[in-house]
C-alpha positions, -999 to 999 in steps of 0.1 A, spaced: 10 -44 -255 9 -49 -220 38 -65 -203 29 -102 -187 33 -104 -153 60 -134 -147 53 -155 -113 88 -175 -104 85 -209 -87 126 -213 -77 138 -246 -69 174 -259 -61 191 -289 -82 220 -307 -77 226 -316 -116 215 -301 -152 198 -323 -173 217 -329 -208 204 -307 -242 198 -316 -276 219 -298 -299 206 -280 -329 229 -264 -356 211 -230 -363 223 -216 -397 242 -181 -385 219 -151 -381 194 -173 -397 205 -168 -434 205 -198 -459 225 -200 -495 208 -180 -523 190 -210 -537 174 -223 -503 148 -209 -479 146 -211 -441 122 -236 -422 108 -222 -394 93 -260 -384 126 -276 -383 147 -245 -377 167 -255 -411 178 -247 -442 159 -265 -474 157 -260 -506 134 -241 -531 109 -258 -550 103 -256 -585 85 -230 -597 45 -238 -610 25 -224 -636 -13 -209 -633 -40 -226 -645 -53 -194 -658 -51 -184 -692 -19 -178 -710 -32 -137 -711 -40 -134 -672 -19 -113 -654 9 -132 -634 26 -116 -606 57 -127 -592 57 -131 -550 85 -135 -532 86 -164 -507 97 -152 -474 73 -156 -449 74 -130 -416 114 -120 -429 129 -152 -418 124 -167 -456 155 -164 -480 162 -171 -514 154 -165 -551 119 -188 -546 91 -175 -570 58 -181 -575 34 -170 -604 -5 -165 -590 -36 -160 -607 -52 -128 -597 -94 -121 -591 -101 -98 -618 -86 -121 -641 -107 -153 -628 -135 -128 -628 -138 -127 -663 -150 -154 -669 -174 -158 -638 -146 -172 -617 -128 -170 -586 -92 -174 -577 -85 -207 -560 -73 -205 -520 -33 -210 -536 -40 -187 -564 -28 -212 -589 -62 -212 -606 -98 -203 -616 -127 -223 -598 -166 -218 -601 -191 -212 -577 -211 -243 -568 -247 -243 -586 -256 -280 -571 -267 -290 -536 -253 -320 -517 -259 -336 -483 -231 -324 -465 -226 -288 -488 -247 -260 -504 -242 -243 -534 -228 -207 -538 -235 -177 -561 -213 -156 -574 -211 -117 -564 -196 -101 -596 -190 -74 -573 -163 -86 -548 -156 -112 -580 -158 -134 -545 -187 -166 -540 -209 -159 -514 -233 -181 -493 -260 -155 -482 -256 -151 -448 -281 -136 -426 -275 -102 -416 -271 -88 -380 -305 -86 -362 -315 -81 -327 -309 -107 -300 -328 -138 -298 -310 -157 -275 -306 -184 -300 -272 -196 -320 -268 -175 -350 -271 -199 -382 -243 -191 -409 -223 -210 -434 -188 -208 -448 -171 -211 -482 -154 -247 -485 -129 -255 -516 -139 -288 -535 -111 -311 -551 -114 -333 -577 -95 -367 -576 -62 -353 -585 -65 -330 -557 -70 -298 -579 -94 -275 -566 -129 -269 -590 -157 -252 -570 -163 -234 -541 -193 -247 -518 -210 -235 -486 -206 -252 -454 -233 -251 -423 -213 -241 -390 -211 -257 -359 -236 -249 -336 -223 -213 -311 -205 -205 -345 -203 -180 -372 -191 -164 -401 -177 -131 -396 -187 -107 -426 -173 -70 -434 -203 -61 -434 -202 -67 -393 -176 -37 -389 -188 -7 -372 -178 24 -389 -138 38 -387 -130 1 -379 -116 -29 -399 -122 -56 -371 -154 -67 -356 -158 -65 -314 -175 -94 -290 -171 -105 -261 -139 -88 -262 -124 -103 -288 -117 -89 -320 -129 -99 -356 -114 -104 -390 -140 -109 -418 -127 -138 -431 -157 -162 -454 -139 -192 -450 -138 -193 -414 -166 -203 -389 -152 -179 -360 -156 -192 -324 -165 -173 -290 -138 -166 -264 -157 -194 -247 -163 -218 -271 -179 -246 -250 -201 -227 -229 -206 -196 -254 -224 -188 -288 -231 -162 -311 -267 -150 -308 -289 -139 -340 -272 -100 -333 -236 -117 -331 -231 -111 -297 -213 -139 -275 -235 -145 -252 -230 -176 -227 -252 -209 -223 -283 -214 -206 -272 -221 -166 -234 -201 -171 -225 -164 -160 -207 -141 -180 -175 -134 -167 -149 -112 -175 -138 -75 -185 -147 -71 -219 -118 -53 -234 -95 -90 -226 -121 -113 -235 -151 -126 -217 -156 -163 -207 -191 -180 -188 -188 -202 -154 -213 -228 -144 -211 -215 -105 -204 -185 -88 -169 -194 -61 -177 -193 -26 -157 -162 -25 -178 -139 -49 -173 -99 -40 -147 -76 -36 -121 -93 -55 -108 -65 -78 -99 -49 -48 -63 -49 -44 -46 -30 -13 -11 -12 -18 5 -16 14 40 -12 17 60 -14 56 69 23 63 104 10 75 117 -4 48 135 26 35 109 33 7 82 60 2 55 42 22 21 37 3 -13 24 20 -45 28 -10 -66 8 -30 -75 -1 -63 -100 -16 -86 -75 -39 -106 -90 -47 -144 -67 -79 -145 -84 -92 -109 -120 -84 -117 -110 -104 -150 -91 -131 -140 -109 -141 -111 -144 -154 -111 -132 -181 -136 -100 -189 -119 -115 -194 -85 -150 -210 -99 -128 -237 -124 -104 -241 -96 -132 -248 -70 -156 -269 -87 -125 -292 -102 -132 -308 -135 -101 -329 -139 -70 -324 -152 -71 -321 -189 -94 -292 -188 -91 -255 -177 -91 -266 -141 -53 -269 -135 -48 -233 -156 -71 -217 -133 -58 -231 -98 -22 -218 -113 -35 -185 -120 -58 -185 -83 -23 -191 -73 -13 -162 -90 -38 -132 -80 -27 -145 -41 7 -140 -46 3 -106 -61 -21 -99 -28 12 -101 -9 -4 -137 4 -30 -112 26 -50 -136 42 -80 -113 46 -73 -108 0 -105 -128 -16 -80 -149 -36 -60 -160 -8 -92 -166 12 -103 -189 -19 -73 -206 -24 -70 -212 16 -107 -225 13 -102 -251 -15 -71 -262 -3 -90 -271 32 -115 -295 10 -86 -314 -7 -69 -342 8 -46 -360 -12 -13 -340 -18 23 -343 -37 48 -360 -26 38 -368 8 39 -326 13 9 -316 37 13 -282 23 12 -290 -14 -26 -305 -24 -34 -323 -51 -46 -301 -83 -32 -271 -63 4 -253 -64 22 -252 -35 20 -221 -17 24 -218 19 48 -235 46 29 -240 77 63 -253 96 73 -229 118 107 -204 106 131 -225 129 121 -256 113 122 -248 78 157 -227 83 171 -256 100 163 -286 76 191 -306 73 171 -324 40 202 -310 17 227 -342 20 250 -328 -8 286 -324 4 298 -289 -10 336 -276 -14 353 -246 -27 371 -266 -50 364 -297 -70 366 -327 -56 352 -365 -53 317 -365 -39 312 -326 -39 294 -297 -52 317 -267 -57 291 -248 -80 254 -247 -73 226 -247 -98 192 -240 -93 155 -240 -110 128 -218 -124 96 -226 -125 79 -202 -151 41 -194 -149 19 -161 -170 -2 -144 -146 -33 -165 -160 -17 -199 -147 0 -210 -182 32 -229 -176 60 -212 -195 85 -242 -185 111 -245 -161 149 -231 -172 182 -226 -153 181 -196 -128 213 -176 -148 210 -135 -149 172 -133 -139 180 -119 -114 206 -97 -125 236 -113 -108 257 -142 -121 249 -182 -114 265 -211 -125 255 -245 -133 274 -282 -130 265 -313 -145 293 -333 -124 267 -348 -104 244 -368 -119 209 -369 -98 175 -357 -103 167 -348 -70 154 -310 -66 152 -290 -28 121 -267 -30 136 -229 -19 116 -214 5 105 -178 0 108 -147 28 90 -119 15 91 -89 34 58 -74 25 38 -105 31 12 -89 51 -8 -110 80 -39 -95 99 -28 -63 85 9 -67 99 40 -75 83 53 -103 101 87 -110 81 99 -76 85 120 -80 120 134 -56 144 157 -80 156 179 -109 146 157 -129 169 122 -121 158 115 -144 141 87 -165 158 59 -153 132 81 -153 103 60 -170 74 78 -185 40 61 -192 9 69 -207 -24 57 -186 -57 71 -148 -59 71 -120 -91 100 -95 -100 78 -71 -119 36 -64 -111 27 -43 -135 -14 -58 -138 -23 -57 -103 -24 -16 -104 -42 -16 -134 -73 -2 -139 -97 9 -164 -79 44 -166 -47 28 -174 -15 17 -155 -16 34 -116 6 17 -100 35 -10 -103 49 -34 -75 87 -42 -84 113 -62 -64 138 -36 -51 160 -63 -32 166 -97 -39 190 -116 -17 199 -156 -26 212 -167 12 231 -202 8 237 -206 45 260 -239 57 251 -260 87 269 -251 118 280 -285 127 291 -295 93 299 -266 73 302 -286 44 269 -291 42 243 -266 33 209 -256 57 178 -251 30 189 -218 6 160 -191 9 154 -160 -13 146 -129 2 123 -100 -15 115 -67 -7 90 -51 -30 82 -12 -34 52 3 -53 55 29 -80 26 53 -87 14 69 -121 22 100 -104 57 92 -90 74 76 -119 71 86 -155 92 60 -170 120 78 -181 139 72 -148 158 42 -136 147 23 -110 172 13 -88 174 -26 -79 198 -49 -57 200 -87 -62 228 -107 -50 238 -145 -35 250 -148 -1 266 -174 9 269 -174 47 274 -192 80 249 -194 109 267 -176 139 243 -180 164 268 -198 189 298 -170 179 277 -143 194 264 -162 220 305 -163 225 315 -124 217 289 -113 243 300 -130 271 335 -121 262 320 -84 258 307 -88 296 339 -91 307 355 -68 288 331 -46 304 340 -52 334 373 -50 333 370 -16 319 349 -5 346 375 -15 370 400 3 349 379 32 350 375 32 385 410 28 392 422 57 370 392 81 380 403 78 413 433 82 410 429 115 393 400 125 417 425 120 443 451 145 437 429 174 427 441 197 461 436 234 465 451 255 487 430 276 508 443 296 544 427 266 564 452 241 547 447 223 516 409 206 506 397 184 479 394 202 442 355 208 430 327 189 436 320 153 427 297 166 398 314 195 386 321 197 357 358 192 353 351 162 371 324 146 342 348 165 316 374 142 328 356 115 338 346 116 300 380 115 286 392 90 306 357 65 298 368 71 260 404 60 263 398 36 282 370 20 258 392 22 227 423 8 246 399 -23 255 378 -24 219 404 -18 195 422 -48 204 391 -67 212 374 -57 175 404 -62 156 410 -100 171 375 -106 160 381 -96 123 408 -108 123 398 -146 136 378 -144 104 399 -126 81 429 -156 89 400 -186 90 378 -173 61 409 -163 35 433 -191 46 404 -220 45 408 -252 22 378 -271 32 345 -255 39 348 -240 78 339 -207 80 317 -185 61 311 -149 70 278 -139 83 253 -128 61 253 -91 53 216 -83 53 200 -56 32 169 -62 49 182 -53 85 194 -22 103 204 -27 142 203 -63 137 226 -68 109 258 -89 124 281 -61 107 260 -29 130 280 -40 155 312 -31 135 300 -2 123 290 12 148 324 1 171 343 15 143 325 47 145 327 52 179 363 39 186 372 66 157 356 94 175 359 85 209 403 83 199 394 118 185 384 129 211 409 118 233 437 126 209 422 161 209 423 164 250 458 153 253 467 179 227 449 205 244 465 192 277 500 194 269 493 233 251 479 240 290 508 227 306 531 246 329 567 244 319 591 258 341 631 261 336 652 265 368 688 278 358 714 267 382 739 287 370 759 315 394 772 343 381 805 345 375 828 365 401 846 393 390 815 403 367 792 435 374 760 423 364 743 396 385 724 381 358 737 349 337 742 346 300 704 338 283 719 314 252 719 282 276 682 290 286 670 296 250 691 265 235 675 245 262 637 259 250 644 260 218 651 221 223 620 211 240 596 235 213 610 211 188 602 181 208 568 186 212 550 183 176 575 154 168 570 117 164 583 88 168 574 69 138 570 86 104 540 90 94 548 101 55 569 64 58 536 50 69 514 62 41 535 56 15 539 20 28 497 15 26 502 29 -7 524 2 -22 503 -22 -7 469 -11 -10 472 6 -46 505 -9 -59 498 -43 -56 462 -45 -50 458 -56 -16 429 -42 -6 410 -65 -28 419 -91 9 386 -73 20 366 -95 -6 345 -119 10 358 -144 -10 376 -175 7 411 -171 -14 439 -145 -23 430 -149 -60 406 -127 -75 397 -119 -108 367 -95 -103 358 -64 -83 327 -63 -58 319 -51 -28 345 -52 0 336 -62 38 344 -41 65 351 -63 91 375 -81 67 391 -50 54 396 -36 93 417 -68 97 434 -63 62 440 -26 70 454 -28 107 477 -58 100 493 -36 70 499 -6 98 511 -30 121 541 -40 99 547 -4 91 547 8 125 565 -25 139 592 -22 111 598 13 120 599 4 160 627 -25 154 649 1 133 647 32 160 651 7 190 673 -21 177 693 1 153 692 34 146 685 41 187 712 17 196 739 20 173 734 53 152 719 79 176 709 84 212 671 88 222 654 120 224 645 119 264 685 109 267 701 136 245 674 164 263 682 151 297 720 159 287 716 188 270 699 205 304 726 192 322 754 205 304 735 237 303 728 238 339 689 240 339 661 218 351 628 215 339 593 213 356 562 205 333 531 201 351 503 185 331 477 189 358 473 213 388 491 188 413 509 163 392 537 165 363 572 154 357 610 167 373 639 164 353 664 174 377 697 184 354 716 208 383 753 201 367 782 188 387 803 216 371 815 244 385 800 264 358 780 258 323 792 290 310 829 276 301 847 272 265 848 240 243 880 230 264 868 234 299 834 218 287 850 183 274 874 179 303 845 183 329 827 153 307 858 137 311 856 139 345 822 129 349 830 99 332 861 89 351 839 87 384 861 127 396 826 144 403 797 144 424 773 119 409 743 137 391 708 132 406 685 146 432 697 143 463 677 115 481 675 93 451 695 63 440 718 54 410 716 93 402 681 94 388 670 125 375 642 119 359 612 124 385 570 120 387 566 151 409 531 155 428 527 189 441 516 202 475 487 226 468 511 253 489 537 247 462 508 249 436 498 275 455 534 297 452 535 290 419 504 305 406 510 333 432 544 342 406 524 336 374 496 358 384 523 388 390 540 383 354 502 377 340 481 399 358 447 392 354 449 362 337 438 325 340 472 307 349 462 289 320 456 314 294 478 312 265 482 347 257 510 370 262 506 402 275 516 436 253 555 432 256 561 469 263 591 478 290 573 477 317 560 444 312 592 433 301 606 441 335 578 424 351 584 393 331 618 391 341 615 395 375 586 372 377 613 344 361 640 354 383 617 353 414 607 318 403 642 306 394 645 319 429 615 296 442 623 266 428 657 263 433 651 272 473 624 249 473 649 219 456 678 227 478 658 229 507 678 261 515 669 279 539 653 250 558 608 254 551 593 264 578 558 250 562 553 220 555 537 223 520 574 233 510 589 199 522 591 167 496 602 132 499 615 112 469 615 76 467 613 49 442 571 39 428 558 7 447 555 -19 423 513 -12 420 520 28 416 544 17 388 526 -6 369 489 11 375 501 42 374 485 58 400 485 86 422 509 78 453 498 68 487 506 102 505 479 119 477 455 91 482 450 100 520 433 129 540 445 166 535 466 166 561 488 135 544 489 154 511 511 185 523 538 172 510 552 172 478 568 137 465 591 129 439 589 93 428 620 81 407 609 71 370 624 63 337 636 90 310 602 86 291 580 100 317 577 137 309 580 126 271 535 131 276 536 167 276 550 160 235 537 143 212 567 119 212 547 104 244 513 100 232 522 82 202 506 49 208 475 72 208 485 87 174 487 52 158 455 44 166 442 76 156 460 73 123 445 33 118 411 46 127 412 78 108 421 53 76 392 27 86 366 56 89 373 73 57 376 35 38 338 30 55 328 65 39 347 65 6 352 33 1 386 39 -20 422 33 -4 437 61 -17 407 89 -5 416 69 28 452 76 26 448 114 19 427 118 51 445 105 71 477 121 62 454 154 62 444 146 98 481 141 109 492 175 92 458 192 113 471 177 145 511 188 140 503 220 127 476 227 157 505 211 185 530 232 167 513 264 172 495 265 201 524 245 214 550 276 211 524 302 228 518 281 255 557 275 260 567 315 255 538 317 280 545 292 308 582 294 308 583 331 302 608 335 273 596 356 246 587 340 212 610 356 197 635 331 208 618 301 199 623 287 167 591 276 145 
């Protein structure tokens, strides 16, 4: 059997009407001695049993009494059977409790009947089949007689109506037990005078064949049953055309064909001729509108269908309508909305106060409506909307009122001068977008033909949107449901595979006026970064000097391409520095106002299935996207940065007098390396801590069930989690795990347990006597100038604590550069391109060949073990000429000034005002006095602001993929291992290269 195609009318209700309650006996089984009543749904008992009024020798049977396996009990019944009525010229009665005669008299309203030994059956001699006439068919049927007690004694025949007949075995075509016309099928059956499908406008003819009155068409496919019209519809050809069309952008194999539907070329001509030539409303008429209705909807409301052009056409020539709706005519169902989308979307007809809890005068669950129709316009009824849709509703009778709000429908395939208006490319296009009322979740009659079932229209998404008003948001704008449909083909589905289907209810607030909001605020976001960007591009662009013999020049051309490299770099850091705080305040203004709400004042936005660029969370994907690769890239620069850098260690010490080598003991050099190689794949916060912390919270005690767009801490069920809610839920947890371990190294641990890393390194290199140069960039890096006060490093235990014990009574030479106040040693050094210059001069002799920037160590055989060490000595040599200013320069690029940051240079950091001039103003070096932290960006330990929002956005972007807090956790802490282990290693070669100490001295 064929599955009917459903057509849903939804409407909304504020109450639920109260039910009669009926006690249904368990699994419908009575007690032994009573059967069930299938009238009044009840148990009742048995009656007694009766005797035959056949002779005491006929044969009894005993029948049991259920009827269609719902009757239960012990009933029984004795019969009398034919063959024992037949022998005495009799036939069993119609309840088989006893022998009646044929009738041998004739009366006015009866004839008699004769008795077929044979079939032991009466029979009135009707005519046989015979070719068509065109005139009724004249046949009569066996009637049972009572006397006056109401017992049956004869069996007479009875003329039939007019159009009539009786249907006789003798009727069946061979290999069948049924009888075929018209359509309909045929059970012999004497006492019966059997009707055409059409009964008032059709009659048998003299060869039994329905055919239809004089003045009526035959309508109709044969193998559903044919039925006559008085007049064609005005709309009379091509109707059983129906056009497969579905948008090619919805996601879904796209499908554009025709097909000659069975059920339209059936259902149609009546439907549209009844519904046009209206014969009141106690016929057909109403059925047939419903079921016009019906073939338009499944037409995908194509004006240009024949059924929607007949439907469009009838409703023109009415003019009375229901309940003062000009859409809704009288006699017709309401189809269309001809109020534009802004109107309907907006109606502010709902005056029902709503509230997350309950409370006086409020709706805090929702009920809605179905109206129920068959695809031939018969009204099943109207029941609550509950899992129809395969998603959970609710129903409450605390408010008593009658009142119903018609839902407006948005289908998506709703096609329009061959267009599909409703599907929109933008949250704004929605000028042409066209609602209706009636809608189907299954179309499995449309695609049939007379080869079978070809193809099947199903719903594949069906969103409930319950949006609130943006002025009250306690009460609710007009709730629409949204379908997209998708076509199946014979040859693309077999049946045995799913079909995968998404329905949900969104309740959601219109946020029209908060974007309006976000992208002015985005505008000057924008700008500012620009500004930024300027700032710190040309700043850079400023102190890229070479050296060349006719004085130093600007570095590269304006479009090189380590100007767009860096121009690139610094574009990305500065957008995630902007949008990472700007993003999170956003979810987080509705993560704190959705989840902390009371009274209805925020919902989220609506989470569209039907959108792609315009659904209100693209935005957030697509920032968290980029800020998570734009901080990766970024992350990754700096790390390749500070593996490039140049880091230089000048050794003060002398060698001692009396001693016959001139060289100085190497352990104060390697300490001092060894130091800084573990300084630069270190952290500040711990990131294991971290995890563990996200852990507890997001595993242990279930908190990243916050991300539920549901308006409370309490849940009791899983679902889908939002990502704008769970980027606020994820970055508040890292920001108490980060800001918890912050207080305890600065307030505590810092404070009163241990000193600071930049502190105790600073020390260390001055109780060993050697300063450090790390240049980041060609002309720019950091000076930690740590020449000891001491007469000598290389002294015992005894000798070392008294000279600190000096130092500390005020007995020696304050430490610091000489030129700079409160004995700063810590430096921002911008180099001369001479200096530059010099120093690559001495790199290229220990690396011959080589890219100052290279990484690799030559072959360390003896000869280039000499080299190396007279390459360090002659720039131990350099430097500490070049700090001392001994002997005098005699060049300018070997001068430098060091003074304290203007206030601007300190708090933009940016390049000072002697680089920011001509060439000639840039040939000197400078020194500008800075805190202990400075030089800290050549390590990790300096960057690490950048690492915690890798780390948050490493999390976020693994939670989007994954969707699981602990996959989340592991990538992350996978990512941080990649970035150590990388910083680690390259971190050493570049170290053993730069400073040129062999690795064999550096610890791992």
């Amino acid at each position: 059997m064929a599955k009917v195609t459903i057509i849903l009318l939804l409407l909304f209700q504020q109450s639920q009407s109260e039910i009669t309650s009926v006690p249904l006996p368990r699994n419908l089984q009575c007690p032994s001695s009573q059967i069930f009543d299938y009238a009044g749904l009840t148990c009742f008992p048995c009656e007694s049993t009766s005797s035959c009024g056949c002779s005491p020798n006929s044969l009894q049977t005993n029948v049991d009494c259920s009827v269609e396996s719902l009757w239960q009990g012990n009933c029984v019944d004795i019969s009398c059977s034919p063959e024992e009525c037949g022998l005495s010229d009799q036939v069993a009665s119609l309840s088989k409790q006893s022998c009646v005669s044929c009738s041998t008299e004739q009366s006015i309203v009866s004839e008699s009947s004769q008795y077929d030994a044979t079939s032991n059956q009466c029979t009135c001699n009707n005519p046989a089949k015979g070719p068509s006439t065109g005139s009724p068919v004249a046949t009569k049927k066996l009637v049972e007689v009572y006397n006056g007690a109401g017992l049956p004694i004869r069996m007479d025949c009875l003329t039939c109506p007019e159009g009539t007949a009786v249907i006789g075995d003798n009727l069946y075509e061979d290999g069948h037990q049924f009888f075929v016309s018209a359509g309909r099928k045929y059970i012999a059956d004497p006492y019966t005078c059997a009707s055409c499908p059409d009964p008032l406008n059709m009659f048998f003819d003299t060869d039994f064949s329905c055919v239809c009155a004089e003045g009526y068409l035959l309508t109709g496919e044969e193998s559903k049953g044919q039925t006559c019209i008085k007049n064609s519809p005005s709309i009379s050809s091509g109707y059983s055309r129906v056009r497969f069309q579905d948008p090619t952008f919805l996601g879904t194999e796209s499908f554009d064909f025709n097909l000659d539907s069975i059920t339209f070329s059936h259902l149609y001509l009546k439907a549209a001729s009844e519904c046009e030539y209206f014969k009141g409303t106690s016929g057909n008429s109403l059925r047939s509108c419903q079921a016009l209705a019906n073939l338009c909807v499944m037409s995908m409301y194509d004006e240009d269908a024949p059924a929607c052009k007949q439907f469009e056409a009838i409703s023109q020539r009415r003019v009375e309508t229901y309940h003062n709706q000009e859409d809704w005519k009288y006699t017709l169902p309401w189809l269309y909305y001809r109020d534009e989308a802004d109107y309907i979307e907006n109606d502010k007809g709902i005056n029902m106060k709503v509230s997350f809890h309950a409370k006086a005068n409020h709706v805090n669950i929702l009920s809605f409506k179905l109206a129920k129709f068959t695809v031939n316009g018969t009204f099943v009824g109207i029941e609550d909307l509950t899992n129809q849709f395969d998603s959970e509703a609710c129903s409450d009778d605390s408010i008593q009122s009658d009142c119903l709000y018609p839902v407006p429908v948005f289908n998506r395939n709703l096609v329009r001068d061959n267009k599909f208006p409703n599907v929109n490319q933008q949250l704004d296009d929605d000028l042409d977008d066209t609602y209706t009322r009636r809608f189907f979740l299954f179309d499995n009659q449309s695609g049939r033909t007379s080869a079978g079932l070809d193809a099947m229209r199903y719903a594949k998404k069906v969103v409930l949107q319950i949006p609130t008003q943006s002025e009250n948001p306690s009460k609710l704008y007009p709730p629409k449901l949204i379908l997209e449909y998708a076509t199946t083909t014979s040859g693309s589905w077999t049946g045995e595979e799913g079909i995968i289907l998404l329905s949900k209810v969104e309740y959601s607030h219109k946020t029209e006026n908060f974007w309006a909001s976000i992208q002015i605020m985005i505008g000057f976001i924008l700008a500012f970064a620009v500004v930024i960007f300027g700032v710190r591009m040309n700043s850079w662009q400023s102190r890229q000097r070479t050296y060349s013999a006719e004085g130093p020049s600007a570095a590269g051309s304006i479009l090189g391409l380590h100007f767009m490299l860096h121009g690139f770099m610094i574009a990305c850091h500065t957008f995630v520095m902007l949008f990472f705080s700007f993003t999170f305040m956003i979810c987080l203004y509705w993560f704190v106002f959705f989840k902390l709400q009371n009274e209805v004042f925020l919902l989220l936005p609506s989470e569209s299935e039907f959108h792609g660029v315009t659904n209100e969370y693209y935005f957030f994907d697509v920032s968290f996207r980029l800020l998570f690769w734009c901080q990766t890239i970024c992350v990754a620069f700096k790390i390749v940065q500070q593996c490039r850098s140049d880091i230089i260690f000048v050794d003060w010490e002398r060698p001692k007098r009396g001693k016959t080598s001139s060289s100085v003991p190497m352990w104060r050099l390697a300490t001092v390396a060894n130091e800084f190689n573990r300084m630069q794949s270190k952290r500040r916060s711990s990131i294991e801590f971290s995890l563990i912390l996200m852990a507890f919270f997001m595993l242990g005690l279930g908190q990243h069930k916050n991300a539920l767009p549901q308006p409370n801490f309490y849940y009791n069920q899983q679902g889908k989690e939002n990502i704008a809610l769970a980027f606020a839920n994820a970055v508040l947890f890292w920001l108490i795990s980060w800001t918890f371990q912050w207080l305890w190294r600065f307030v505590i641990y810092e404070r009163y347990i241990n000193e600071p890393p930049t502190t105790k390194f600073v020390d260390l290199c001055t109780v060993c006597n050697i300063s450090v140069f790390v240049l980041l960039e060609n002309n720019k890096g950091y000076y930690l100038h740590c020449k000891s006060p001491y007469a000598t490093s290389d002294c015992s235990m005894e000798e070392l604590l008294d000279n600190l014990k000096r130092e500390g009574a005020g007995h020696m030479i304050e430490r610091g550069l000489d030129g700079a106040t409160c004995g700063c040693q810590t430096f921002d050094f911008f180099a001369s391109p001479l200096f530059r210059h010099q120093i690559s001069k001495i790199y290229s002799y220990a690396m011959p060949g080589q890219h100052r920037h290279s990484s690799q160590r030559p072959n360390n055989d003896q000869r280039e073990g000499n080299e190396i060490s007279l390459a360090r000595a002659e720039l131990t040599l350099f430097l500490q000429s070049f700090i001392d200013k001994q002997p005098i320069p005699s060049r300018d690029g070997l001068r430098y000034i060091v003074r304290e940051p203007w206030l601007a240079e300190r708090l933009l950091s940016v390049t000072p005002a002697e680089f920011r001039g001509n060439a000639d103003s840039c040939s000197l070096s400078t020194f500008l006095q800075s805190t202990q932290e400075g030089f800290l960006t050549a390590t990790l330990l300096g960057i690490e602001v950048d690492l915690f929002l890798h780390d948050v956005l490493t999390y976020n972007a693994a939670n989007l993929a994954f969707g699981h807090a602990g996959i989340s956790i592991f990538c992350t802490y996978i990512m941080h291992q990649c970035r150590t282990f990388l910083r680690s290693w390259y971190g050493k070669k570049n170290l053993s290269s730069k400073s040129l100490i062999d690795a064999k001295f550096l610890g791992s």
